[in-house]
C-alpha positions as CSV (number, residue, x, y, z in Angstrom):
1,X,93.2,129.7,93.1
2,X,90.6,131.7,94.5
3,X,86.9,130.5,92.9
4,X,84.1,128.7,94.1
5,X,86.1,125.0,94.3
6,X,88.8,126.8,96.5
7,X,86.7,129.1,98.3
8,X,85.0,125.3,99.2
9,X,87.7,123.8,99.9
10,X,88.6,126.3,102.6
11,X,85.4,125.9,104.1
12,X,85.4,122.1,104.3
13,X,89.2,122.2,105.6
14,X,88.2,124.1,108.5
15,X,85.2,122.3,108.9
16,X,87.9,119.1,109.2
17,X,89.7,121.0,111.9
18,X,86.9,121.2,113.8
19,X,85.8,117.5,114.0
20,X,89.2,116.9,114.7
21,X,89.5,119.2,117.7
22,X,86.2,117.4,119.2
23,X,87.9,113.9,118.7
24,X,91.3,114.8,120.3
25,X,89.7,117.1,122.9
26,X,86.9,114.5,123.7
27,X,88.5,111.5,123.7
28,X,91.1,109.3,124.5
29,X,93.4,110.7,122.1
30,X,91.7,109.4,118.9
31,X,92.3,110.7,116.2
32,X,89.6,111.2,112.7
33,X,91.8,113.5,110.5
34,X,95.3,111.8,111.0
35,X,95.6,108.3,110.3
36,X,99.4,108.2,109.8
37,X,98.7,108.2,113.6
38,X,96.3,106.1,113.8
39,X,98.7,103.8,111.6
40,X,101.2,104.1,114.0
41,X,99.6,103.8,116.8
42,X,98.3,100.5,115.4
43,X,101.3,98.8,115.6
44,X,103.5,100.7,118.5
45,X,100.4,100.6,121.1
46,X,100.8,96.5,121.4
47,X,104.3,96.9,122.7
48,X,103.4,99.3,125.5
49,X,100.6,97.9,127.3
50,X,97.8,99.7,125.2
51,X,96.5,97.3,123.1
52,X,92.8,98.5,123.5
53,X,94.1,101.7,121.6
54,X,95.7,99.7,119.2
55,X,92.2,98.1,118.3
56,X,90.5,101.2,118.4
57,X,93.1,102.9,115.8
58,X,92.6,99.8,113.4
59,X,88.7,100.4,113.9
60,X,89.4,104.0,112.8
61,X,91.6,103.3,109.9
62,X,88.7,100.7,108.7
63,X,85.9,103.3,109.2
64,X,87.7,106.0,107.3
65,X,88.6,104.3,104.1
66,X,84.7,103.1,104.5
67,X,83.6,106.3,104.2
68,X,85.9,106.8,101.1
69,X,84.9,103.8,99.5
70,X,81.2,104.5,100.0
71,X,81.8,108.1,98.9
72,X,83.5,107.0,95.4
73,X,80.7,104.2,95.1
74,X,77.7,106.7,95.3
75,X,80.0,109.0,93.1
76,X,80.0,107.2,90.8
77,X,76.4,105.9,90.6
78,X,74.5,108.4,92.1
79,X,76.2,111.8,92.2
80,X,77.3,112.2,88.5
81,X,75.4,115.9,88.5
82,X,76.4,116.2,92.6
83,X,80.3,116.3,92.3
84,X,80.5,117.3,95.9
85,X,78.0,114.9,97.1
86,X,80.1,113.6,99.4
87,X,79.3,116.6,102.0
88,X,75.9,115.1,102.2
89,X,77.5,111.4,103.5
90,X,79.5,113.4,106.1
91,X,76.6,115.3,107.5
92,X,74.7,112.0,107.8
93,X,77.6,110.6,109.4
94,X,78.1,113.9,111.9
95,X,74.3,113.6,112.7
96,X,74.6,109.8,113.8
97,X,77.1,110.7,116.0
98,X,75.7,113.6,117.4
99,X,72.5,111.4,117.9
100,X,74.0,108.3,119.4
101,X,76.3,110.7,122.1
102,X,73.9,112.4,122.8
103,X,71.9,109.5,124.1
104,X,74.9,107.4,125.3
105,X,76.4,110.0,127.1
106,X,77.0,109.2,131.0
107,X,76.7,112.3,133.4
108,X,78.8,110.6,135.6
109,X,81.9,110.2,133.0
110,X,82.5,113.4,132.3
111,X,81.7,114.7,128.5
112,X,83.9,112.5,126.6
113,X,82.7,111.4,123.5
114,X,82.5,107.1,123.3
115,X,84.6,105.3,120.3
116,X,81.2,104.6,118.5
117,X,80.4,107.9,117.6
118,X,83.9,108.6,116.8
119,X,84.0,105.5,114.2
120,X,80.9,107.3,112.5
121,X,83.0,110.7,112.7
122,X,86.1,108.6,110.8
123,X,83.6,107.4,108.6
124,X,82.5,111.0,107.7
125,X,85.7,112.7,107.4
126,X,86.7,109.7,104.8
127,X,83.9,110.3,102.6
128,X,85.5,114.1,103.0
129,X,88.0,113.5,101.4
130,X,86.2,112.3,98.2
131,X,84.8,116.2,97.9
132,X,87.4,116.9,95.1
133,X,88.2,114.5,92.6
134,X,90.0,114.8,88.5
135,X,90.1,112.3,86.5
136,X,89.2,109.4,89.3
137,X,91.7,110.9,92.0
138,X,91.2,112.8,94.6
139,X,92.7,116.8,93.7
140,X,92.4,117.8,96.8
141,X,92.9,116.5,99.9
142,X,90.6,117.6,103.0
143,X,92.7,116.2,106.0
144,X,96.2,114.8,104.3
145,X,98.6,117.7,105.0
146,X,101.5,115.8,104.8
147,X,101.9,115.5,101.1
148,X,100.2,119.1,101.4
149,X,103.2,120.7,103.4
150,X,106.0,119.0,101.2
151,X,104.6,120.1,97.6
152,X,104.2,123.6,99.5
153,X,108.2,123.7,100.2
154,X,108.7,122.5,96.7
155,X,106.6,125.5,95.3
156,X,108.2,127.5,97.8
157,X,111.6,127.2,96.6
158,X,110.7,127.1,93.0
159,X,108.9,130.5,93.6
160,X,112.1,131.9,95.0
161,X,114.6,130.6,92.8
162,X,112.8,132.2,90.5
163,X,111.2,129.3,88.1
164,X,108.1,129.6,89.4
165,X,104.8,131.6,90.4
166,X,102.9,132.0,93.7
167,X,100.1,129.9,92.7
168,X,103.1,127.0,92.9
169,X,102.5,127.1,96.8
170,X,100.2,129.2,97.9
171,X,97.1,126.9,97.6
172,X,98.6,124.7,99.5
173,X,99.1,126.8,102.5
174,X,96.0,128.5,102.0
175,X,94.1,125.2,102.6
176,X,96.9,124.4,105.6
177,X,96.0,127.0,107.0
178,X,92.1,127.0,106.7
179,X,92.4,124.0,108.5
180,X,94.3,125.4,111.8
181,X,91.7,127.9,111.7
182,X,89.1,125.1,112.3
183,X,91.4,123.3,114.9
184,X,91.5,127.1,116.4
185,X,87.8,127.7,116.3
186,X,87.1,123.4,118.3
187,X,90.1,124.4,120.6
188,X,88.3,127.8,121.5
189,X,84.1,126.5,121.3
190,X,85.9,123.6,123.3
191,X,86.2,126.4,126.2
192,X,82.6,126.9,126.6
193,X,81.0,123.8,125.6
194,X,81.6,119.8,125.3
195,X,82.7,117.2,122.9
196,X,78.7,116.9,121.8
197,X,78.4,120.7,121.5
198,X,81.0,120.1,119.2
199,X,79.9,117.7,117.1
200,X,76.6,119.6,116.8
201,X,77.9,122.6,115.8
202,X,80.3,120.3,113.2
203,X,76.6,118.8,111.9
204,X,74.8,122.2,111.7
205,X,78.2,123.8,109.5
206,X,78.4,120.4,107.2
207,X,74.7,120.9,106.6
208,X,74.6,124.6,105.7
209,X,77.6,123.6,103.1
210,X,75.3,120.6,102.2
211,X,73.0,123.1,101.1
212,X,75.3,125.5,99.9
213,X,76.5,122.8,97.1
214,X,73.4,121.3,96.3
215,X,71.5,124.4,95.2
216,X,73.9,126.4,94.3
217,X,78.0,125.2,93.2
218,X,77.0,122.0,91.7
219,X,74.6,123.8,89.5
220,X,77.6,125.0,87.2
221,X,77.8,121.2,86.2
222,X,79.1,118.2,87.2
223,X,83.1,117.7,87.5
224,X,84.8,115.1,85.8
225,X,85.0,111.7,87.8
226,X,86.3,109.3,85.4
């Protein structure tokens, strides 16, 4: 519960609170981490006159399971000794958007960050998602917190009634919580600096963890991905 993968997957949960902070913060409402939202707001938003965020919801849903399905392709081709490769697609990903807001943005609009770099963001936090994978599924979900919450009850009440062990729900809320800390850390940077300082300082962390897993955690071996 507590080693190198779940000390990680702290990390990257946070990191997923942060780049979802910038999006809602920076935005119209868009959201990169949620897309039961995004779902939702794909159907209800024709009915009440806000069909352009409809389209830009269905954009978002398409550029995140992009980014998973590129994430599991070069798993499964190119990072067979890189098991958290993925990281390294998200930082490209933050870096494009970074790059393209940073020369798109209009002084006149405010600092609100544009769809397109947002769709890159999406794209980044689906390939995420593919950080942790057993036996060709994903074990651990970066930015899903729904299923995350509901097996946390169920540990919680095994726990109590006395059939089970901490480590039944604790993981889960440890990586729950990791990733208000994140939202936490955007909502409070978001008081000093903009949507593009945000997404910058989203780059520079996913880099640094870039590094961190290249040189150093995916030198134990590579994890199952079959």
């Amino acid at each position: 519960m507590f080693d190198n993968e779940a000390r990680l997957s702290w990390v990257l949960a946070a990191l997923a609170g942060v780049i979802g902070a910038a999006a809602l913060l920076h935005t119209s409402g868009y959201f990169v981490t949620f897309m039961t939202g995004n779902s939702e707001r794909a159907i209800v938003n024709w009915f009440d006159g806000q069909s352009g965020m409809a389209l830009s919801a269905i954009g978002l849903i398409i550029s995140f399971v992009a980014g998973v399905f590129v994430a599991s392709w070069c798993r499964r081709h190119f990072w067979t000794q890189h098991p958290h490769g993925p990281v390294l697609l998200t930082t490209a990903s933050l870096a494009v958007a970074t790059t393209i807001d940073y020369f798109s943005v209009d002084p006149m609009s405010g600092p609100d960050l544009d769809l397109l770099p947002i769709l890159f963001v999406a794209f980044g936090t689906g390939a995420l998602n593919t950080s942790f994978v057993k036996d060709g599924e994903v074990s651990v979900p970066i930015t899903y917190y729904t299923g995350s919450l509901v097996k946390m009850g169920q540990g919680l009440e095994r726990h109590l009634a006395g059939g089970g062990t901490p480590a039944d729900w604790l993981g889960y809320f440890l990586i729950w919580a990791s990733f208000l800390f994140g939202g936490l850390i955007g909502g409070l940077i978001n008081m000093i600096t903009d949507g593009l300082g945000l997404l910058l300082l989203s780059t520079v962390v996913c880099l640094v963890v870039t590094g961190y897993t290249y040189l150093h955690l995916d030198r134990h071996g590579p994890l199952p991905t079959e």
